[in-house]
C-alpha positions in Angstrom: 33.9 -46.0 14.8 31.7 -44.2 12.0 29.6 -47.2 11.7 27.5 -46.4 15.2 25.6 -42.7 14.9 26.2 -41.6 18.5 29.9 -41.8 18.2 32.4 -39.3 16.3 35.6 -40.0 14.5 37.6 -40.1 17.9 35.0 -42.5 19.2 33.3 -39.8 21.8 29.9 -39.6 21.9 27.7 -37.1 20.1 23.9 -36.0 19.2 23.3 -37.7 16.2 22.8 -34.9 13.0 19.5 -34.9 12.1 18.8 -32.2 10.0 18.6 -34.0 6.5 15.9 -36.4 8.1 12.0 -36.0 6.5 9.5 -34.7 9.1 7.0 -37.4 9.6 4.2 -38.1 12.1 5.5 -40.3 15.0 4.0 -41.9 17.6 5.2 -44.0 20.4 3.3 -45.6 23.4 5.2 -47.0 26.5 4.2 -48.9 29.8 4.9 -48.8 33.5 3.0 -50.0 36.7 2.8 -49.7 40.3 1.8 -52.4 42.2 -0.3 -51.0 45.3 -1.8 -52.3 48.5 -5.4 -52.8 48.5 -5.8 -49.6 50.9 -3.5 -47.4 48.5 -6.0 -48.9 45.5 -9.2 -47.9 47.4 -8.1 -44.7 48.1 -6.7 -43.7 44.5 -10.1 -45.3 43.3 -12.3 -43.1 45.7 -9.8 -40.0 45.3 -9.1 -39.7 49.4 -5.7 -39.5 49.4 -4.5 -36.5 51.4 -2.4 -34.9 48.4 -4.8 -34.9 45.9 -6.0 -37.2 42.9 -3.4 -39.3 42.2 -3.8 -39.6 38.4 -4.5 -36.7 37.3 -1.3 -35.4 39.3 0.6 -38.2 37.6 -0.5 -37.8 34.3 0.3 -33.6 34.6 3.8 -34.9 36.1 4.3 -37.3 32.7 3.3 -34.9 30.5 6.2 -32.1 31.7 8.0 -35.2 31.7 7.5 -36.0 28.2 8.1 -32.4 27.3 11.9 -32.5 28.9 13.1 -35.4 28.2 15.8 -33.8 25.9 17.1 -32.5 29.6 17.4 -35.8 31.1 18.5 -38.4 28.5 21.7 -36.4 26.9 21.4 -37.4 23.4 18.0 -36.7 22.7 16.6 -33.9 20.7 14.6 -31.5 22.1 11.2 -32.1 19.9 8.4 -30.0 19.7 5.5 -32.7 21.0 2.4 -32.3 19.2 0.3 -34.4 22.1 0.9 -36.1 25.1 -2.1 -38.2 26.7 -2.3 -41.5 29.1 -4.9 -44.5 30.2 -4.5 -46.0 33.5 -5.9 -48.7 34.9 -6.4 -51.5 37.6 -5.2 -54.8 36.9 -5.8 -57.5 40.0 -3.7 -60.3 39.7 -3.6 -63.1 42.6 -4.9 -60.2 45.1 -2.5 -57.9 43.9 -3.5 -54.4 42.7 -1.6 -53.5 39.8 -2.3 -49.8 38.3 -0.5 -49.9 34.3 0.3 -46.8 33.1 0.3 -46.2 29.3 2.1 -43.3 27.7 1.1 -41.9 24.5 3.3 -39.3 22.5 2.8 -37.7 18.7 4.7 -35.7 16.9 5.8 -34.5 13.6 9.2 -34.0 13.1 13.0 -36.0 12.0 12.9 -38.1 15.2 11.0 -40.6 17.1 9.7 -40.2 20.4 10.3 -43.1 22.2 11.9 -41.7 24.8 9.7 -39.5 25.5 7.4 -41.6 25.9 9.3 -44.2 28.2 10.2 -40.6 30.2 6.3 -39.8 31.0 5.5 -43.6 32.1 8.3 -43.5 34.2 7.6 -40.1 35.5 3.6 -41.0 36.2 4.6 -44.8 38.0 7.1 -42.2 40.6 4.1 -39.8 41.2 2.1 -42.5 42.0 4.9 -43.6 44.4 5.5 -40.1 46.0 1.6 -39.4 46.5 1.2 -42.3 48.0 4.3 -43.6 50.2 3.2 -42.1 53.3 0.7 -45.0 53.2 2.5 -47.7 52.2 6.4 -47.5 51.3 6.4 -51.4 50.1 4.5 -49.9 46.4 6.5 -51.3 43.4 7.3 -49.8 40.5 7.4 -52.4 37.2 8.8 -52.6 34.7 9.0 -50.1 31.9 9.2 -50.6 28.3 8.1 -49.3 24.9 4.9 -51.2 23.9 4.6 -49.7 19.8 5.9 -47.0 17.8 5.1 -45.6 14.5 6.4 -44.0 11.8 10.3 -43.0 11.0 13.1 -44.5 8.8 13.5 -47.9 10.7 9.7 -48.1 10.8 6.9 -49.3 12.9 7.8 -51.5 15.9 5.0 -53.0 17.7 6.0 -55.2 21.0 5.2 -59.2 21.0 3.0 -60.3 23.4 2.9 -64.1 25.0 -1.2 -63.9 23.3 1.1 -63.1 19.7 3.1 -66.3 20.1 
């Protein structure tokens, strides 16, 4: 069982050590979307729903996401985040309103912050969903996934696309 990190000698899980790892800058950027009614995208657009502005309360909600992700996923490190920021926007595909959700996270420190990262997507697409479902409860939430990262010991990963191929 030594050979995987997250294990220990009796094969139970632990946090990985970390403390011998060089601090380096690391970045990671992850995706999510929430596919809308055109009513739920005219009203984000022209900020009426009754709540409040939908994305700047989702990007507030994926940036304390971000900053506890150590609290949710239990073998991540708490990390001292050095910025958190995020883009949104409208993607219409076959009359379809799709809102993508781009998380950006920096730090400098032993670890990545990927999950982090994944965390405040995630956390912004269910904002989106909870300001908004008293409209429309069909909204759905796509999928998630880490588009790049940089920096670290296994280095930079940066997600194929179909226009790569």
């Amino acid at each position: 069982m030594s050979d995987f990190t997250h294990f220990n000698e009796q094969g139970r899980a632990k946090m990985v050590d970390i403390s011998e790892k060089k601090d380096t800058e690391r970045t990671a950027t992850a995706r999510s979307s929430v596919k809308v009614s055109e009513e739920i995208y005219h009203q984000i657009k022209n900020r009426a729903i009754a709540k409040g502005d939908v994305l700047a309360v989702a990007q507030i909600a994926g940036i304390m996401a971000a900053k506890n992700t150590s609290q949710w996923i239990p073998m991540c490190h708490p990390l001292q985040l050095k910025g958190i920021d995020f883009t949104f926007d409208w993607e219409t595909i076959n009359k379809d309103y799709i809102l993508a959700i781009h998380a950006h996270v920096k730090t400098r420190g032993s670890t990545g912050v990927e999950m982090e990262a994944l965390t405040a997507a995630s956390a912004a697409a269910l904002t989106v969903y909870d300001m908004c479902k008293a409209i429309d409860k069909g909204m759905i939430i796509g999928e998630t996934y880490l588009l790049e990262k940089k920096g670290g010991k296994s280095g930079d990963y940066h997600r194929r696309t179909e226009e790569d191929n």
